[in-house]
DSSP file (Angstrom, degrees, kcal/mol; ACC not computed):
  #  RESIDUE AA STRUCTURE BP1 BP2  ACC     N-H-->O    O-->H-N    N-H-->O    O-->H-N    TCO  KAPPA ALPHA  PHI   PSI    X-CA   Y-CA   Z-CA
    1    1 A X              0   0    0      0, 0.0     0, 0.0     0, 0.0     0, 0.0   0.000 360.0 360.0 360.0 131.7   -6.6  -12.5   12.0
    2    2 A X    >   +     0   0    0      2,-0.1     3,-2.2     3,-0.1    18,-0.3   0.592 360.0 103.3-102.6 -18.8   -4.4  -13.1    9.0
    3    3 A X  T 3  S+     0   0    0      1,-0.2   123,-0.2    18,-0.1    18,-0.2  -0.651  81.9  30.3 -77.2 159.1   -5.8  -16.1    7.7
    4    4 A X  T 3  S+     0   0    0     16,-2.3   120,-0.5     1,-0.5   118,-0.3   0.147 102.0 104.2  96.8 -41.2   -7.9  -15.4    4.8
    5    5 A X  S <  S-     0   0    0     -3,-2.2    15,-2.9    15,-0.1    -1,-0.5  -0.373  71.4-103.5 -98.3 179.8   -6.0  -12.9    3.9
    6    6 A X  E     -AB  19 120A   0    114,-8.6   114,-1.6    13,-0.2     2,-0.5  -0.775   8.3-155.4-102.5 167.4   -3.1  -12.3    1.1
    7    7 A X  E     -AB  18 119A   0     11,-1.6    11,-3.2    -2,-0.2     2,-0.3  -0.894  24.3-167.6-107.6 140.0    0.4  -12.2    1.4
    8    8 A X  E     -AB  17 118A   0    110,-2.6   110,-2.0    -2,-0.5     2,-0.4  -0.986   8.6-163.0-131.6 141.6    1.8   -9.9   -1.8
    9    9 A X  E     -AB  16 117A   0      7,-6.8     7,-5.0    -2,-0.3     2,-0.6  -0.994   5.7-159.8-137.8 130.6    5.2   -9.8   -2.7
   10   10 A X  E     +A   15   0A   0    106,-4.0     5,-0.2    -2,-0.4     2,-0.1  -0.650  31.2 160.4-114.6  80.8    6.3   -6.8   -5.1
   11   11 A X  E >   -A   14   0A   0      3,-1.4     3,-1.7    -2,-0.6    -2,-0.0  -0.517  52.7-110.2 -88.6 160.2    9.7   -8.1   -6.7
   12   12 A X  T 3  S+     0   0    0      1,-0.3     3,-0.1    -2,-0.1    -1,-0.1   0.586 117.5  54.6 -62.0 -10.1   11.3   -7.0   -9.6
   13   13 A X  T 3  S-     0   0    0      1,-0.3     2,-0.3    64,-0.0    -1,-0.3   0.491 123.9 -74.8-107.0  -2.2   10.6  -10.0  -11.5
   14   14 A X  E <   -A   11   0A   0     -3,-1.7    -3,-1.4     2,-0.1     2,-0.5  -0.963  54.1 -58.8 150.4-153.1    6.9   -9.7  -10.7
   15   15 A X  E     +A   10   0A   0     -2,-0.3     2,-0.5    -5,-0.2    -5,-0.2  -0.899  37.3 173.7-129.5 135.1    4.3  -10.0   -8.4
   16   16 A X  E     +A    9   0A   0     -7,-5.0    -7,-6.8    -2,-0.5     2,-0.3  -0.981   4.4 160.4-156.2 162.6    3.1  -12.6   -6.5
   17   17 A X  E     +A    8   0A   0     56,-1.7     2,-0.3    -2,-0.5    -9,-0.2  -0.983   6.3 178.3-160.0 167.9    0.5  -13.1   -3.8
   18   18 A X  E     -A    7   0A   0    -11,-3.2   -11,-1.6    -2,-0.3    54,-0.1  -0.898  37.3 -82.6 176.4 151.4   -1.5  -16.0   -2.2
   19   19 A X  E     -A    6   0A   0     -2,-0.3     2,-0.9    51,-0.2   -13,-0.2   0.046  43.7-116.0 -73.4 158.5   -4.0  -16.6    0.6
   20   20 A X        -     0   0    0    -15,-2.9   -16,-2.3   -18,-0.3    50,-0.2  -0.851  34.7-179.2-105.0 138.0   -2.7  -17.1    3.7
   21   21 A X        -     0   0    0     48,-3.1   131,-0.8    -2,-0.9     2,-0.3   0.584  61.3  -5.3-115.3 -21.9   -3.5  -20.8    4.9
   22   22 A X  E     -CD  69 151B   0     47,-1.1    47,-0.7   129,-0.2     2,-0.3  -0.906  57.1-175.6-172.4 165.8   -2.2  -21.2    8.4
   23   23 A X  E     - D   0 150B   0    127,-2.3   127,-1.4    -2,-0.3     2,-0.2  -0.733  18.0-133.8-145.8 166.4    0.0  -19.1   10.9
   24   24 A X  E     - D   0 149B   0     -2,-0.3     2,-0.4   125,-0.2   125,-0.2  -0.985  15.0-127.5-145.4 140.1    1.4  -19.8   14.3
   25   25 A X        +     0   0    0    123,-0.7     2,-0.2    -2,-0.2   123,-0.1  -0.714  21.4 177.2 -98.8 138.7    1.5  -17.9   17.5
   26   26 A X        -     0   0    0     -2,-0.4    -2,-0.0     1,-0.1     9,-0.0  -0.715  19.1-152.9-110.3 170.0    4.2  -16.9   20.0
   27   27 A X        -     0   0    0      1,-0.3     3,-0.3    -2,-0.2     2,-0.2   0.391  32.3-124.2-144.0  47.0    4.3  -15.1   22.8
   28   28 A X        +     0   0    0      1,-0.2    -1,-0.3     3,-0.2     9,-0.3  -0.402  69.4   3.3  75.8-144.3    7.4  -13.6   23.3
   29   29 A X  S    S+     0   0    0      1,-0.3    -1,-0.2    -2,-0.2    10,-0.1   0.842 125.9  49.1 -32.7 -66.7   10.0  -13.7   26.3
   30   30 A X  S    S+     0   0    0     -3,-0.3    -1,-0.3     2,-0.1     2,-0.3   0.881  98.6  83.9 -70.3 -30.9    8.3  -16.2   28.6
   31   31 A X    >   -     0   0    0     -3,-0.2     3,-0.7    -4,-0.2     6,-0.6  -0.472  62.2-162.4 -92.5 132.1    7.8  -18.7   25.5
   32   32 A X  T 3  S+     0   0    0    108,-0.4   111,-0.2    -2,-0.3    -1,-0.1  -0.284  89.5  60.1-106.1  54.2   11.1  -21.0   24.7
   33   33 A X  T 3  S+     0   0    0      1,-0.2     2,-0.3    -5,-0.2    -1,-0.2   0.422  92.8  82.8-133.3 -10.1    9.9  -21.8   21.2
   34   34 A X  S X  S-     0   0    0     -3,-0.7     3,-2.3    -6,-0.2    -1,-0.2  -0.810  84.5-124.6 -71.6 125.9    9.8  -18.0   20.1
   35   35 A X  G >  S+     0   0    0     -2,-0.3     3,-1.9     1,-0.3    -1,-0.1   0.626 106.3  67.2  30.1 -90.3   12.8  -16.4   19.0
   36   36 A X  G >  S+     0   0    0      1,-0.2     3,-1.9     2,-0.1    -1,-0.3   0.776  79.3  82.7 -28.0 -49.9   12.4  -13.7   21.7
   37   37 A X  G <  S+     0   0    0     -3,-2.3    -1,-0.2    -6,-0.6    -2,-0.2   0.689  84.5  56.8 -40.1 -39.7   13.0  -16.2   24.5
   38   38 A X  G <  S-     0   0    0     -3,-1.9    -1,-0.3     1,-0.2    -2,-0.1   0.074 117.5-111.0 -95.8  42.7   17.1  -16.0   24.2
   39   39 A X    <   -     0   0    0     -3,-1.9    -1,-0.2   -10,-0.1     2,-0.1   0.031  60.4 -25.0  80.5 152.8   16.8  -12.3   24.7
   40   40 A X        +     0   0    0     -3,-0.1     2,-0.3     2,-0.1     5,-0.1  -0.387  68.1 168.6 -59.8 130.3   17.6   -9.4   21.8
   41   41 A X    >>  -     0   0    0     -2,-0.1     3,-3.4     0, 0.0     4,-1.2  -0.976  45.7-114.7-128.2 123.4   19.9  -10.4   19.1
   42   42 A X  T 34 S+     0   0    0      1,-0.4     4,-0.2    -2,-0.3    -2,-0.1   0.532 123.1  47.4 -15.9 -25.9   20.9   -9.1   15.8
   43   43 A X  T 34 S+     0   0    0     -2,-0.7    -1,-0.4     2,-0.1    -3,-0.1   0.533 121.5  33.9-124.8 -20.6   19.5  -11.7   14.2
   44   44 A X  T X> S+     0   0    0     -3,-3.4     3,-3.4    -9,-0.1     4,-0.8   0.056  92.2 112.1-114.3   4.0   15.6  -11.5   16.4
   45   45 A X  G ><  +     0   0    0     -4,-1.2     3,-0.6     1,-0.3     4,-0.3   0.885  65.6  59.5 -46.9 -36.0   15.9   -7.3   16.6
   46   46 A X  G 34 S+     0   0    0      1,-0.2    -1,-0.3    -4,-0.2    63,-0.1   0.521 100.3  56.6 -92.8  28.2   13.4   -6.6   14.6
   47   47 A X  G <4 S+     0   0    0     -3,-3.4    -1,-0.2     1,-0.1    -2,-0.2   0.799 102.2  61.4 -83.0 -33.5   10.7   -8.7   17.2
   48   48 A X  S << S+     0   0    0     -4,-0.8    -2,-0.1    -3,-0.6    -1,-0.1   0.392 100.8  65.0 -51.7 -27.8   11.9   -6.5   19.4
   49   49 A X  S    S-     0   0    0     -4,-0.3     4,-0.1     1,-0.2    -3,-0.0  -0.076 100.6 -43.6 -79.9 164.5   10.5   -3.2   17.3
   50   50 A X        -     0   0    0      1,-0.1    -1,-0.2    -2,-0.1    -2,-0.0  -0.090  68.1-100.2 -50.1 142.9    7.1   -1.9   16.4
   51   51 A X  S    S+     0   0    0      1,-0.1    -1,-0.1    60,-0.0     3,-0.1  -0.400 102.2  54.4 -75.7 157.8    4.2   -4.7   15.0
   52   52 A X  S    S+     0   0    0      1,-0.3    60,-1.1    59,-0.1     2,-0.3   0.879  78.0 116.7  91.0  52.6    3.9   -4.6   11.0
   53   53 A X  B     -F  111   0C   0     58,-0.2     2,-0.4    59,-0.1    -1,-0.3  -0.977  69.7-123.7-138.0 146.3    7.2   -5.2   10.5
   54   54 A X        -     0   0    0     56,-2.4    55,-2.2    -2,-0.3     2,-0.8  -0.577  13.4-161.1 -84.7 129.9    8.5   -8.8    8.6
   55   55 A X        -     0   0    0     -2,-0.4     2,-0.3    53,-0.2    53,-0.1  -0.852  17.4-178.9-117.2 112.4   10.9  -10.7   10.8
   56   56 A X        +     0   0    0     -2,-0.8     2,-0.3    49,-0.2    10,-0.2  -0.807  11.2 171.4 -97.7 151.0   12.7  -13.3    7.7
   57   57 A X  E     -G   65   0D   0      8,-0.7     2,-0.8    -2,-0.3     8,-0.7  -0.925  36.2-110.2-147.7-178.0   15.3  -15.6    9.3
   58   58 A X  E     -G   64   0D   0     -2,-0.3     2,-0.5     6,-0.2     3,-0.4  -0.824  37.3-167.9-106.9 117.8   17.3  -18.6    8.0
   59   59 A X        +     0   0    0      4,-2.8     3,-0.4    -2,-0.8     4,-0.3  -0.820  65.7   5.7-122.4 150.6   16.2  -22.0    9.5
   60   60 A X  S    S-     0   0    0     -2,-0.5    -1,-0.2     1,-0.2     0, 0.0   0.982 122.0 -76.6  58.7  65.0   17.8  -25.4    9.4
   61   61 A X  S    S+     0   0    0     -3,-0.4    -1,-0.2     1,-0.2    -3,-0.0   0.511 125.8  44.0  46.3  34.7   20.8  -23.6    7.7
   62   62 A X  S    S+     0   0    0     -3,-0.4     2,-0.5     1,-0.3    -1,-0.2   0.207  91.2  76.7-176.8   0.0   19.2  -23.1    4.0
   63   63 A X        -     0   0    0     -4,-0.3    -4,-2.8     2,-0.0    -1,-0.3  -0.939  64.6-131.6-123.2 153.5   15.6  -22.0    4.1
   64   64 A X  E     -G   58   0D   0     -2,-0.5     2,-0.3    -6,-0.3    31,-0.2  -0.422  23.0-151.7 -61.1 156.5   13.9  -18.5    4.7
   65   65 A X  E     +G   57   0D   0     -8,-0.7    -8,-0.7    -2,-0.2    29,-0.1  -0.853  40.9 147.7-148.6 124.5   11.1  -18.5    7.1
   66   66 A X        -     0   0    0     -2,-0.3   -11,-0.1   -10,-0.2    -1,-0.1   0.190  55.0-130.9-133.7 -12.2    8.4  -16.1    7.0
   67   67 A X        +     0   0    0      1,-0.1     2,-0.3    -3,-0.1   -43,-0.1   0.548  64.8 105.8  48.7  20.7    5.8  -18.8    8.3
   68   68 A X        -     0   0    0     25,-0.1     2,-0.4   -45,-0.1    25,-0.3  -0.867  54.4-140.9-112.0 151.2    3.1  -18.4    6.0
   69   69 A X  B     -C   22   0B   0    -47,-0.7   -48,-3.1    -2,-0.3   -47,-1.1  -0.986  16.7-151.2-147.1 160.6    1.6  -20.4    3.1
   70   70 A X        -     0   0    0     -2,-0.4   -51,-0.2   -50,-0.2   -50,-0.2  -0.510  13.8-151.7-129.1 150.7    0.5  -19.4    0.5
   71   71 A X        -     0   0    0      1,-0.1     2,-0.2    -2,-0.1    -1,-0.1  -0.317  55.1 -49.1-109.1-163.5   -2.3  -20.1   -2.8
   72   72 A X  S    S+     0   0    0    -54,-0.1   -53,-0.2    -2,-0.1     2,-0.2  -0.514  74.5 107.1 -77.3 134.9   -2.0  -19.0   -6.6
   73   73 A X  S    S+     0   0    0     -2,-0.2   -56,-1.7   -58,-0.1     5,-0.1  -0.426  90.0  28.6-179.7 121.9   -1.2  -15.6   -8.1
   74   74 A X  S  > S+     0   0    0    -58,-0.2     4,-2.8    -2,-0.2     5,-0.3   0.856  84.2 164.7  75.9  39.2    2.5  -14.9   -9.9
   75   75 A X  H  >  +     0   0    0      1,-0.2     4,-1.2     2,-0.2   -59,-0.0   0.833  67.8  42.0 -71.4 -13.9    1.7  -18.9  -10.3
   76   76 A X  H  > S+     0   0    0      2,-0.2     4,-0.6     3,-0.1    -1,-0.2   0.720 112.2  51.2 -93.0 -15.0    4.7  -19.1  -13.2
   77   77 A X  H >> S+     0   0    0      2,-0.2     4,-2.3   -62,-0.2     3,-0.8   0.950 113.2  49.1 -58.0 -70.6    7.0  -16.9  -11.2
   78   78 A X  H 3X S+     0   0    0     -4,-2.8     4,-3.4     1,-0.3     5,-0.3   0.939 112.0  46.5 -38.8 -59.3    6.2  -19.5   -8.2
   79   79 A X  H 3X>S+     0   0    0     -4,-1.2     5,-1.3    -5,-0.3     4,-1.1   0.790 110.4  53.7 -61.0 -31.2    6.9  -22.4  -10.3
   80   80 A X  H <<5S+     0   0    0     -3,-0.8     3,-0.3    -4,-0.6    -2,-0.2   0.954 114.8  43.0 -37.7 -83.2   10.4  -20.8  -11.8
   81   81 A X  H  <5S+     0   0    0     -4,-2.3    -2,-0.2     1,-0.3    -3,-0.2   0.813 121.9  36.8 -52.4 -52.5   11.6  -20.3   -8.6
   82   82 A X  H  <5S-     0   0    0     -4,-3.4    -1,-0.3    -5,-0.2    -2,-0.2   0.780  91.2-138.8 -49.3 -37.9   10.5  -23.5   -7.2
   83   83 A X  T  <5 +     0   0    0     -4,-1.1     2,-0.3     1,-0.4    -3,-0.2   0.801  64.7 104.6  17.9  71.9   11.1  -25.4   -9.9
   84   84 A X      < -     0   0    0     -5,-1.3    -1,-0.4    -6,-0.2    -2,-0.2  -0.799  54.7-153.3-134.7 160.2    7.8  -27.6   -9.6
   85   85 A X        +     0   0    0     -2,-0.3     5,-0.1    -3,-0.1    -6,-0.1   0.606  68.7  98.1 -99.0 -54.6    4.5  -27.6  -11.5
   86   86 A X        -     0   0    0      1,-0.2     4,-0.2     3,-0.1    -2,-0.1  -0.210  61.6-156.3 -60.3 138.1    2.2  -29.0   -8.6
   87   87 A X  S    S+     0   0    0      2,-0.1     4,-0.2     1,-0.1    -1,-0.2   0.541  89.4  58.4 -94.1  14.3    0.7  -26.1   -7.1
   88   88 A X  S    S+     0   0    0      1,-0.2     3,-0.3     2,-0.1    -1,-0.1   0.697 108.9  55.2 -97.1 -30.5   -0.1  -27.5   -3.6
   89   89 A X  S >  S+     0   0    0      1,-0.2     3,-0.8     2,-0.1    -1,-0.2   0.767  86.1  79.5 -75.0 -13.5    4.0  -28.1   -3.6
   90   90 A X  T 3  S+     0   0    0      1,-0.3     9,-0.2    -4,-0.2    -1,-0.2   0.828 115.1   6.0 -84.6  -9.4    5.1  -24.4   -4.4
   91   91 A X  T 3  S+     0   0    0     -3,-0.3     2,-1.3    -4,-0.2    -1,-0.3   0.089  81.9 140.6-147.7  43.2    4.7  -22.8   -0.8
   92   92 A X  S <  S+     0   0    0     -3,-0.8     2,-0.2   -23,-0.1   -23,-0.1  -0.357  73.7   8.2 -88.4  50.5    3.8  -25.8    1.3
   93   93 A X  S  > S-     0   0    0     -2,-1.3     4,-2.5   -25,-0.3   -23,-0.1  -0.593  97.6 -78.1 143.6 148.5    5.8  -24.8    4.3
   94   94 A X  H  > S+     0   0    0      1,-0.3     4,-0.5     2,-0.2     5,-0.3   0.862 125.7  49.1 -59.3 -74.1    7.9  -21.5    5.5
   95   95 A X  H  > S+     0   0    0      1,-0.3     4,-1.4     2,-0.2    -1,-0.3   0.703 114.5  42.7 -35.0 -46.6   10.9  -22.4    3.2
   96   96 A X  H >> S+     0   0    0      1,-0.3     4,-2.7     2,-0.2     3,-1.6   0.996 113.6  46.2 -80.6 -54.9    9.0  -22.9    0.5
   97   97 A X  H >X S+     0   0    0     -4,-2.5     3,-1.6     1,-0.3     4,-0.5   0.735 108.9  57.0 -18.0 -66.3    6.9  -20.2    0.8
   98   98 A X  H 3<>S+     0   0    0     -4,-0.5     5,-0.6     1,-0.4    -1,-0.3   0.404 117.9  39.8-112.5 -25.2   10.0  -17.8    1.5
   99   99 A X  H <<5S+     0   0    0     -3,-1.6    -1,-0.4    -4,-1.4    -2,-0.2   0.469 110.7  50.4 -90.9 -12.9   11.4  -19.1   -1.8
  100  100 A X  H <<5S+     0   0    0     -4,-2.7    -2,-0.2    -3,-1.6   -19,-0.1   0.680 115.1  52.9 -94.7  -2.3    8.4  -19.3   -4.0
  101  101 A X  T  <5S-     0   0    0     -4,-0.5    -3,-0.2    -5,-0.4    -2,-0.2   0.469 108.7-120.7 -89.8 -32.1    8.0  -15.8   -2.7
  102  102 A X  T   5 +     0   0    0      1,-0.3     2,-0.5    -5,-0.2    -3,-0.2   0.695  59.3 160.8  84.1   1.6   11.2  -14.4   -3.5
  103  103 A X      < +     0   0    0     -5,-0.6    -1,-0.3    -6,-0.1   -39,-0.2  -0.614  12.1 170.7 -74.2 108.6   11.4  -13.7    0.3
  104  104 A X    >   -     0   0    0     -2,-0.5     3,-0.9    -3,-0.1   -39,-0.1  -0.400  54.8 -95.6-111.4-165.0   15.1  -13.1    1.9
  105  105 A X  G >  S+     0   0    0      1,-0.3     3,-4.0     2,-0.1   -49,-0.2   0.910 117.6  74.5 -75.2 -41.6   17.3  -12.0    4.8
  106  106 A X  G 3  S+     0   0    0      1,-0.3    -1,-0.3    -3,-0.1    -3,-0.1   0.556  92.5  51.3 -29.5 -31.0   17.0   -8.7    3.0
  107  107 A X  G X  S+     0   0    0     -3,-0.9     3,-1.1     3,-0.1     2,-0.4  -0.142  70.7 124.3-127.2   2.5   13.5   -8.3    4.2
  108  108 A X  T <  S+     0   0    0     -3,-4.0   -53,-0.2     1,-0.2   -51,-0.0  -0.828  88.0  13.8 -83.3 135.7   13.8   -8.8    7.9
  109  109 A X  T 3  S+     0   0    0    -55,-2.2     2,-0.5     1,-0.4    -1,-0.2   0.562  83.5 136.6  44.3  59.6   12.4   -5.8    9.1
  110  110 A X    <   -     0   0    0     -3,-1.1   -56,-2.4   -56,-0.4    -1,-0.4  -0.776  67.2 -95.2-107.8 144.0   10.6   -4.0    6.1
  111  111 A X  B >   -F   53   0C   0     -2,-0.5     3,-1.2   -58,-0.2     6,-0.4  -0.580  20.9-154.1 -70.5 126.5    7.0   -2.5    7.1
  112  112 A X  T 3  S+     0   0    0    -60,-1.1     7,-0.9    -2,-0.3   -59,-0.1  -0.017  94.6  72.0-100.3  15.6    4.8   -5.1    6.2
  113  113 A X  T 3  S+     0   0    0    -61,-0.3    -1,-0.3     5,-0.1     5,-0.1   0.241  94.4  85.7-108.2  -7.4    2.2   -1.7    5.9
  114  114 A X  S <  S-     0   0    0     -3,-1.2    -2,-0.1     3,-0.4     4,-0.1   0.402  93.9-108.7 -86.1-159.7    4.5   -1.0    2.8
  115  115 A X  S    S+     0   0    0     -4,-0.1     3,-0.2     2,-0.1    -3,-0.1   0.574 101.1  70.2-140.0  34.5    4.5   -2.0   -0.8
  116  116 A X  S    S-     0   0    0     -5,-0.3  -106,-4.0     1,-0.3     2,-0.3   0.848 118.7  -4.8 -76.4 -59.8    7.3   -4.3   -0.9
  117  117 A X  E    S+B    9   0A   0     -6,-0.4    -3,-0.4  -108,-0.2    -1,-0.3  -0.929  84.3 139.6-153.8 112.7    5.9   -7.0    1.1
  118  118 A X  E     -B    8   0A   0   -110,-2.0  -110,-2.6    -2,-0.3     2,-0.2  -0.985  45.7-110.4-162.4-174.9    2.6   -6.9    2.7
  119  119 A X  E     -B    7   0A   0     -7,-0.9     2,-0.4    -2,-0.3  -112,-0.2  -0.603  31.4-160.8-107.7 151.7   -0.9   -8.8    3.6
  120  120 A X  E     -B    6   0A   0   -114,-1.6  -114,-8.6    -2,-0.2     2,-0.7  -0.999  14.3-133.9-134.7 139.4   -3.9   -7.7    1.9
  121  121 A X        +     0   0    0     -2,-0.4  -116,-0.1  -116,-0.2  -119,-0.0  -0.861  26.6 170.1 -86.8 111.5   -7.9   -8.3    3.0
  122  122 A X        -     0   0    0     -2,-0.7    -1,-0.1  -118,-0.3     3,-0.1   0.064  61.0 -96.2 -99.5  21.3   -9.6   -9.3    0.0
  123  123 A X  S    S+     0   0    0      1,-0.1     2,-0.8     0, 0.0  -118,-0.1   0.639  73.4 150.0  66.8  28.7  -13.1  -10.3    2.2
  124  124 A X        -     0   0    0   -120,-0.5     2,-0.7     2,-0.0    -1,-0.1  -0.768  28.5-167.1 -80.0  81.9  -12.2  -13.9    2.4
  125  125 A X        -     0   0    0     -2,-0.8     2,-0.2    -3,-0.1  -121,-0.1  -0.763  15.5-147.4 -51.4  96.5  -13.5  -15.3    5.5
  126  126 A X        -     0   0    0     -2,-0.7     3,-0.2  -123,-0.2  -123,-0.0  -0.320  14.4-175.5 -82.0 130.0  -12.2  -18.6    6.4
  127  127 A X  S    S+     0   0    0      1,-0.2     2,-0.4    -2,-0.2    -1,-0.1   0.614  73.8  51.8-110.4   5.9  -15.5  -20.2    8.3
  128  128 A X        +     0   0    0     25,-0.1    25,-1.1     2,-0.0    -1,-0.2  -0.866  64.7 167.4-119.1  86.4  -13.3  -23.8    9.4
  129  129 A X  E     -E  152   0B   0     -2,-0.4     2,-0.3    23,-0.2    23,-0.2  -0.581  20.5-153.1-113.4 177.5  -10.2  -23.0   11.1
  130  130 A X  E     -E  151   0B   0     21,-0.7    21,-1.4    -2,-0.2     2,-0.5  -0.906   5.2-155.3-145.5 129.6   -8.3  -26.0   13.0
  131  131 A X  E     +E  150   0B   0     -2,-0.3    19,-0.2    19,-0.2     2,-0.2  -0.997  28.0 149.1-139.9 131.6   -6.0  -25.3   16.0
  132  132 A X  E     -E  149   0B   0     17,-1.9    17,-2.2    -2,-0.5     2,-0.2  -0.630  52.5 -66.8-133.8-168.2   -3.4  -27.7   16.8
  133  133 A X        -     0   0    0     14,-0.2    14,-0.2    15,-0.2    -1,-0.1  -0.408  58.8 -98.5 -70.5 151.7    0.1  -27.5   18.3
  134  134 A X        -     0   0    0     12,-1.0     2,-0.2    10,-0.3     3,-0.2  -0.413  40.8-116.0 -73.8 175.9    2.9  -25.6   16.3
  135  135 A X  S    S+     0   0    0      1,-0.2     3,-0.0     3,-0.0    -1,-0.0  -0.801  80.4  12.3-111.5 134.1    5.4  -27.7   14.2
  136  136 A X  S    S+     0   0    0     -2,-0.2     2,-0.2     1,-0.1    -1,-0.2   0.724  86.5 104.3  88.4  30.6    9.1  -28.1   14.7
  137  137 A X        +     0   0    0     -3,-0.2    -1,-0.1     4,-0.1    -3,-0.1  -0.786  23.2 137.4-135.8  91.9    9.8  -26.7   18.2
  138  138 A X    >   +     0   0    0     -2,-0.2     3,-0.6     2,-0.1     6,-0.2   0.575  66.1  68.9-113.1 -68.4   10.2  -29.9   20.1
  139  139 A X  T 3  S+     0   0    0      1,-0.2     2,-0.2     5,-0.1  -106,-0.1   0.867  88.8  83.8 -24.3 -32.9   13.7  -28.0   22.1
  140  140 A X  T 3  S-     0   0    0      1,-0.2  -108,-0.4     3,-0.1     2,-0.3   0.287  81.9-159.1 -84.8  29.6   10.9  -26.0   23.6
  141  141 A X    <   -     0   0    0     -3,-0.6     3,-0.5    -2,-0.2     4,-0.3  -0.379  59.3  -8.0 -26.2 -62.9    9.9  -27.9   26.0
  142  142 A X  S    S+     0   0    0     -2,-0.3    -1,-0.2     1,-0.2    -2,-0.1   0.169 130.1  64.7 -84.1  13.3    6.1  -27.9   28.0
  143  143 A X  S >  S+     0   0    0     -3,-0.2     3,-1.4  -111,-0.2    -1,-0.2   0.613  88.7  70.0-123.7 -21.4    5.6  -24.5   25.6
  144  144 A X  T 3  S+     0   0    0     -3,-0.5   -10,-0.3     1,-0.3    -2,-0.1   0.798  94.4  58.6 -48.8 -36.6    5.8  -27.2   22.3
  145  145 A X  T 3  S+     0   0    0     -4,-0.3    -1,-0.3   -12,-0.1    -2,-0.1   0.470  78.8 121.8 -96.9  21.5    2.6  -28.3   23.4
  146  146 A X  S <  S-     0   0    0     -3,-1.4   -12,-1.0     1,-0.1     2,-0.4  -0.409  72.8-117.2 -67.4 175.4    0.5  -25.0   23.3
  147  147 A X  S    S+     0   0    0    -14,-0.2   -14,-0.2     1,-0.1    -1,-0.1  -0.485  71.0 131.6-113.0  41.9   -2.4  -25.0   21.3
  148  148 A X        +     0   0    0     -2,-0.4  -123,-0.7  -123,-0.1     2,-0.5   0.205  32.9  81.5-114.7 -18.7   -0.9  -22.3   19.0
  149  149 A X  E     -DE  24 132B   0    -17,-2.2   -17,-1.9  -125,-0.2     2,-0.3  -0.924  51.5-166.6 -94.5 144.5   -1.1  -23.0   15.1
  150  150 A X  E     +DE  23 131B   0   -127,-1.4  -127,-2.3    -2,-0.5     2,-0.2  -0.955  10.0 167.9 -87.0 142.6   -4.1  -22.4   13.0
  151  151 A X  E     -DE  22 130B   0    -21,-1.4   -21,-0.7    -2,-0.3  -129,-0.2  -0.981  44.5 -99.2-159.3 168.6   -5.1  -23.3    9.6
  152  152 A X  E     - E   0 129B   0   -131,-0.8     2,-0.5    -2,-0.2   -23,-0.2   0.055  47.5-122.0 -84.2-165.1   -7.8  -23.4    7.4
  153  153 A X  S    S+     0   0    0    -25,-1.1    -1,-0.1     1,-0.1     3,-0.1  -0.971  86.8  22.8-122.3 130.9   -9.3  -27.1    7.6
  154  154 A X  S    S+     0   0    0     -2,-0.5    -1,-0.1     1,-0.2     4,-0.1  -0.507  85.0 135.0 113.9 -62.2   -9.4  -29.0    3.8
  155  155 A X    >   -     0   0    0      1,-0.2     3,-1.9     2,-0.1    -1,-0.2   0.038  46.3-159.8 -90.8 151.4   -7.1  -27.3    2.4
  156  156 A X  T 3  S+     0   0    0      1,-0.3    -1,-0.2    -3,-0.1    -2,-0.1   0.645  90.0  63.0 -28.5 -50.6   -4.4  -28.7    0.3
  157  157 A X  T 3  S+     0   0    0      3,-0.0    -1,-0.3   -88,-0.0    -2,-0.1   0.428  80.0 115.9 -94.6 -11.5   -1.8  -26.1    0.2
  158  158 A X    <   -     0   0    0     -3,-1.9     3,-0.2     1,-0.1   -66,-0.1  -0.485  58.7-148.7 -59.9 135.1   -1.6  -26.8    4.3
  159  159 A X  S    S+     0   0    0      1,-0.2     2,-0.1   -68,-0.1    -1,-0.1   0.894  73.4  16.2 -92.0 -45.1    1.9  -28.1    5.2
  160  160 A X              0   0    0      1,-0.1    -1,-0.2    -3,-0.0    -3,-0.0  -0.343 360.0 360.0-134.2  83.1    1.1  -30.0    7.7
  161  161 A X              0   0    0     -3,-0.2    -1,-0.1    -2,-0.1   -10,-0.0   0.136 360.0 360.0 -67.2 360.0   -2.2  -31.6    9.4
């Protein structure tokens, strides 16, 4: 389970990491709100690969998307980059994440087992989790309503409830 855990990212301009607060699941081929669904592409190869590996892509023509979000650590790096102060705003959603993160196309398929960009267990055990539908795959149709997101319940830094 990756909530709970941290995302760290080890950029040249520093370090940053923060809990991860809600994820969403696919499940490949058969589901038409994953990726996978229209078959291998340059641009979904590396789903296609070995697990541990980061698949970054561009969505609504200007953000990264990495699908995670994220709490405080590199919180003036985050804030730079964002260019906000609230900290509940600086990763409150892939894009922002994938920019408060320093997270690019460059990164689609780096071993997320590495020390570029990877999840760390710090013993945080999330004891409230919420499972809803995913966000933002309406095109997909009867596979939009799976029961497929989790996140922790409370918290702030959650993009959407």
């Amino acid at each position: 389970m990756l909530l709970g855990k941290f995302l760290v990212r080890v950029h040249p301009d520093g370090v940053t990491t923060g809990m991860i607060l809600e994820t969403e699941a696919y499940v490949g081929l058969e589901d038409k709100a994953s990726h996978a669904s229209r078959g291998r592409t340059p641009r979904n190869a590396v789903m296609f690969g070995a697990a541990g590996f980061a698949y970054v892509y561009v969505i609504y023509g200007m953000h990264y998307c990495l699908n995670v979000v994220t709490e405080q650590e590199g919180l003036e790096l985050m804030q730079a980059r964002r260019q906000k102060q609230e900290i509940r705003l600086l990763a409150n959603g892939p894009g922002n994440l994938c920019q408060a993160f320093g997270i690019e196309r460059s990164l689609n398929g780096v071993d997320l087992g590495g020390d570029v960009l990877f999840v760390e267990d710090r013993g945080v055990s999330p004891t409230d989790i919420v499972t809803t539908t995913r966000v933002g795959v309406d095109y997909a149709g009867p596979w939009k309503e799976m029961p497929w997101r989790f996140y922790i319940a409370g918290h702030r830094g959650v993009s959407k409830r």
